[in-house]
N, C-alpha and C positions, 0 to 999 in steps of 0.2 A: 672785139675786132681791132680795137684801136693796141689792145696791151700786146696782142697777135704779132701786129704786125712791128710795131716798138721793138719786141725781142728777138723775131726772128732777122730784121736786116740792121738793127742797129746793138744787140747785144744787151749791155745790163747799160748801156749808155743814157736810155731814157729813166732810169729809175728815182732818179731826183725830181723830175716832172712829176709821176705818182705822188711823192714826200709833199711836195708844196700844191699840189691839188688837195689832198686831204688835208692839210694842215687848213688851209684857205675854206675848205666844206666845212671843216669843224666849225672854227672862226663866228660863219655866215647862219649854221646852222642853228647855234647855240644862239645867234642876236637876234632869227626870227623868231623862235621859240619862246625867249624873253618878251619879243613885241604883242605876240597873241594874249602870252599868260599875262604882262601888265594891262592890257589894253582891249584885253577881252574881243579882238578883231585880227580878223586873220589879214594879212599883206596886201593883198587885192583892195578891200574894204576899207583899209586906211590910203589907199593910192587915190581910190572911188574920191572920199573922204577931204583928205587935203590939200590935191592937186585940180589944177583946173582942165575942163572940160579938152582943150586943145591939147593936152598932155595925156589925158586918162586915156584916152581913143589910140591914139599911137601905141602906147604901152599895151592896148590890150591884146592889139594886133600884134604886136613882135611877141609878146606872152603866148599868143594862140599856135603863132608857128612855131617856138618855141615845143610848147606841148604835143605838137603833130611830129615835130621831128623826133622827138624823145620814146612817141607812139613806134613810130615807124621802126624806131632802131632794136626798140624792148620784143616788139610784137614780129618782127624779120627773124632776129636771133632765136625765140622759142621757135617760129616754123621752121628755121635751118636746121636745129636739133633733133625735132621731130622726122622730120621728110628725111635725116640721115640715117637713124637710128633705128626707122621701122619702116627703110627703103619706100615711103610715099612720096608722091609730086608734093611739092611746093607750095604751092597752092592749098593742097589738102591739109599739110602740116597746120600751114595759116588757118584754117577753117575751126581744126582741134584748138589750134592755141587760142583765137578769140569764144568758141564753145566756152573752155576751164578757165579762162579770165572773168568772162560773164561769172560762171559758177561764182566766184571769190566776191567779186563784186556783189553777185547777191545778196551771201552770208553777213554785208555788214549791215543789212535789217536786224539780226540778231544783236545789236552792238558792236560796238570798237577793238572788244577782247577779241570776237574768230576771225576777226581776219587779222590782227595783229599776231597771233598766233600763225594762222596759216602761212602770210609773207612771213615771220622768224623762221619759220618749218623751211621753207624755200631757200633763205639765206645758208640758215646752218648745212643745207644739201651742198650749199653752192662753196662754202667755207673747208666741209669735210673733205671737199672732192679735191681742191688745191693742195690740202694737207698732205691725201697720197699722193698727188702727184709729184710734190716735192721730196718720199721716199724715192719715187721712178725714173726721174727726169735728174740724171747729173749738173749738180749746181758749184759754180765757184764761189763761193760765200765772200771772198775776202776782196773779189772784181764786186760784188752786188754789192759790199759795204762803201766800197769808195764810191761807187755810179751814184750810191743812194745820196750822198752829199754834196759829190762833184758836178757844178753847174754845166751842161755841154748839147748845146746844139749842131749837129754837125754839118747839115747842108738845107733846103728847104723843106723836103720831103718828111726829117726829120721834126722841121717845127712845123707843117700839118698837123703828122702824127702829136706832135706836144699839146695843141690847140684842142686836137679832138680828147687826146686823156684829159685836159681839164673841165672842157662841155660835158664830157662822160661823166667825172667825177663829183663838180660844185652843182649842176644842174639847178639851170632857172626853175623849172617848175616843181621842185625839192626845197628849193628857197620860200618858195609859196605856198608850199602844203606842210611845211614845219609849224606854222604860224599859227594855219589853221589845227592840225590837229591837234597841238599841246591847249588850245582852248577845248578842244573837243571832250578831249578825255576824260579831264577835273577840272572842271573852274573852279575858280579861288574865289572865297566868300570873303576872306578879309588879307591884312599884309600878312599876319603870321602864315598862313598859307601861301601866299605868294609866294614868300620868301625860299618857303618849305618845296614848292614846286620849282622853281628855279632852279635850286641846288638840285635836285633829284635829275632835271632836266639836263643840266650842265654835265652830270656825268654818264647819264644816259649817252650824250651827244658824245662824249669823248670815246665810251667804250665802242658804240657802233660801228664809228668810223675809223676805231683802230682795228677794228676787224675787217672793215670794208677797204682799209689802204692796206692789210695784210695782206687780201685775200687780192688786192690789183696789181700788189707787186708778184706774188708768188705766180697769177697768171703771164706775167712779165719773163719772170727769172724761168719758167717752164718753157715756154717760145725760145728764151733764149738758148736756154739746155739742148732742151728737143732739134731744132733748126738753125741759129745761127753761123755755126762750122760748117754744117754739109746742106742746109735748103737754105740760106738767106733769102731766097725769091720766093719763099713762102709770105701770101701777104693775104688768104682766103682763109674764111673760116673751114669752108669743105676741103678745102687743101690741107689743112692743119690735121683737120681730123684723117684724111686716107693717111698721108704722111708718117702720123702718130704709129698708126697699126704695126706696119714692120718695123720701124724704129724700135717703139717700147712696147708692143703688145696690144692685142685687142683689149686688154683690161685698162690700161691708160686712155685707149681712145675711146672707151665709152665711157669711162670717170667723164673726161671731156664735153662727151654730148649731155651726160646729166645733167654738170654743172650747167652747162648752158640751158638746157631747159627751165632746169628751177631758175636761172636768173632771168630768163625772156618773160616767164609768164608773171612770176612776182614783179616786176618792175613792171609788166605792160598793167597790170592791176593797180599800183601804186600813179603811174603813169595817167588814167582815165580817172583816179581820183583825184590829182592834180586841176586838172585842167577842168573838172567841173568846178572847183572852187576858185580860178581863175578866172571863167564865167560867168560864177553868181556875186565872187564879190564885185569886181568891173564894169558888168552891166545891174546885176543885180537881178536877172532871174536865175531861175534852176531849169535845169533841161532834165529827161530821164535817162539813167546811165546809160541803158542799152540803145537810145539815141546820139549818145556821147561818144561809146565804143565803137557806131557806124559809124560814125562822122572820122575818128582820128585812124581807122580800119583802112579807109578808105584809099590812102597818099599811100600803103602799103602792096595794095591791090594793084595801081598804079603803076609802083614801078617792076612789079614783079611780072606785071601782064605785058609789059613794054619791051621786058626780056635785059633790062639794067640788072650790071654785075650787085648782086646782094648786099656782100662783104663792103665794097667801095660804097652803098648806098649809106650803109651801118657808119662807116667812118665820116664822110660827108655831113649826115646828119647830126653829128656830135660836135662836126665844127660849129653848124649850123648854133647846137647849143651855146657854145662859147661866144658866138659873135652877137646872141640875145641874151647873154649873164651879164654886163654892168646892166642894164635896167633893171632887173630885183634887184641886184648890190646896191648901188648908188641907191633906190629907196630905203631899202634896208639900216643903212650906214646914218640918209638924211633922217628918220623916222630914229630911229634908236639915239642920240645923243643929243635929242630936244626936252627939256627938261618941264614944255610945256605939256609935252602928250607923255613923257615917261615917268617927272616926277623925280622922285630920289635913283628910282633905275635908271635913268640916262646912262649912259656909256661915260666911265672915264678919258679923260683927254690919251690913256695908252693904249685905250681898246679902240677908242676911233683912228687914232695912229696905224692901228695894223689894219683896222677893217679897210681903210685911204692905200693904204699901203697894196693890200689883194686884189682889191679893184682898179689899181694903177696893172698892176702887174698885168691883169687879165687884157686891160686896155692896148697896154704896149705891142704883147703878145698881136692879137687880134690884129692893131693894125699894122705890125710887119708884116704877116699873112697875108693880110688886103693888097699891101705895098705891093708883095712878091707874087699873086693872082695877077695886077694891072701892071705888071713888067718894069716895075720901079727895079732897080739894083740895090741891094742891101747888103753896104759893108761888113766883107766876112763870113758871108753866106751862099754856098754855093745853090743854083737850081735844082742839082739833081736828085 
């Protein structure tokens, strides 16, 4: 929604946003990952752990909505794909998409390999489907190369949309589920192992995410193609997809709803595993899934029964994410270069540099946003 609407009114202008959202995920993801494997405890459990009691309770609640907005935005997307693609109400789509979420969720009775397979299976759907589209959709290559480096915010509307690609992108509760499942996976019996997971980790984390900032730009550079010259006022995902149809062909605009399915259900999946391990480590019980998927279902049902635009809810809730990301950063950053809970892995003085550095960045962002909500003026920035 957020990459949607990026390319259709502001062009290949937002694509430097993309660049340092993933650069920043990589970053964040790689130093939770590190916390679990050293420290054998996932992000939650060391917050539980080393913060006090007046601290842990706040964090758990901006964590919670955090994980509900994230539900909301994963779990909306697959029923808009659905309810498009196989002409159902809305409502219904939602019904299927929590149905085959449950499914996935189940399979990780079986261990960590089927559903880690299953969600790869959903990604590479979601990966292949950009691929053609960037044969379909006419692309400037050499506007997208400059956008991608050239810093440019151009008016407010512009830095929403920049706010929500970052919530979409670094995601708090992706900061907290890193932590936990590189402990999941393999624990390490001794440092040679460690050390051995780490490294493995580190590039795991690189490749992902250069496939998941490919696959955000190319969602980007297609909006831009598709819409920017003749729809700029394209800013819905059901818009996106009729639009599609006569533009580039019914074959484009069902690549489209694919992708989007495989991304709604995989992430709504990944999503309600987040947020149990949010739960168990902060308070410290387990709840069971299928009570965890009604509970974060729920705020979805909500707005959709309310008759709120989808699309708007989808982007909303991503800012929502962003304005709940420095709290796993900032712990992330304090936790990772204490040499008392890391040891020899503490963080270099220029890994903590850039981790201060992403979490300012996010910080800034956020509260021009706020500024520009409560009717502050912001040199340079127009409202519209």
């Amino acid at each position: 929604a957020t990459n949607i609407q990026a390319g259709a009114k502001y062009g290949y202008t937002l694509l430097w946003v993309v660049l340092l959202a993933n650069l920043i995920a990589m970053l964040f993801q790689a130093l939770s990952a590190k916390l679990g494997i050293v420290t054998s405890r996932n992000l939650a459990e060391m917050c539980r752990e080393q913060f006090p009691r007046s601290v842990v309770w706040p964090m758990w609640a901006v964590s919670e909505v955090a994980a509900m907005a994230t539900d909301l935005a994963e779990f909306l997307g697959g029923a808009i794909g659905l309810a498009l693609l196989f002409h159902m109400p809305l409502l219904a789509g939602m019904v299927v998409t929590a149905i085959v979420t449950y499914l996935i969720l189940v399979s990780e009775r079986a261990g960590f390999r089927p559903i880690e397979l299953i969600i790869g299976g959903l990604v590479g759907v979601i990966a292949l489907s950009y691929l053609i589209e960037m044969f379909i959709v006419p692309v400037s290559w050499g506007e997208a190369a400059l956008h991608t480096v050239l810093p440019q915010i151009p008016d407010g509307a512009a830095l929403t949309i920049s706010v929500g690609i970052i919530g979409a992108t670094v995601m708090p509760h992706a900061v907290y589920l890193h932590s936990g499942l590189t402990k999941a996976r393999a624990p390490a019996r001794d440092d040679t192992e460690r050390r051995q997971l780490l490294r493995f980790s580190n590039r795991e984390v690189i490749a992902a995410l250069a496939v998941a900032g490919l696959v955000n730009m190319a969602m980007l550079m297609m909006a831009s193609g598709a819409f920017h010259a003749g729809h700029p006022e394209v800013a819905e995902i059901e818009t996106a997809y009729h639009t599609l149809t006569p533009l580039l062909g019914i074959g484009a605009a069902g690549v489209f709803l694919l992708s989007l399915i495989a991304s709604g259900i995989s992430s709504s999946a990944v999503g309600t595993m987040a947020g149990q391990m949010i739960m168990q480590g902060f308070v410290g019980f387990r709840i069971p899934i299928w009570f965890r998927r009604l509970v974060t279902m729920i705020p979805a049902f909500i707005v959709v029964g309310m008759g709120a635009n989808a699309t708007s809810a989808l982007v909303i809730s991503q800012v929502v994410l962003s304005i709940a990301l420095p709290v796993p950063m900032i712990a992330v950053v304090l936790f990772t270069r204490r040499r008392d809970i890391m040891g020899s892995y503490a963080n270099s003085r220029l890994t903590t540099a850039a981790a201060v550095l992403g979490t300012v960045i996010v910080l800034v962002l956020n509260a021009v946003l706020l500024a520009q909500i409560f009717g502050v003026p912001i040199p340079g920035l127009s409202a519209s």
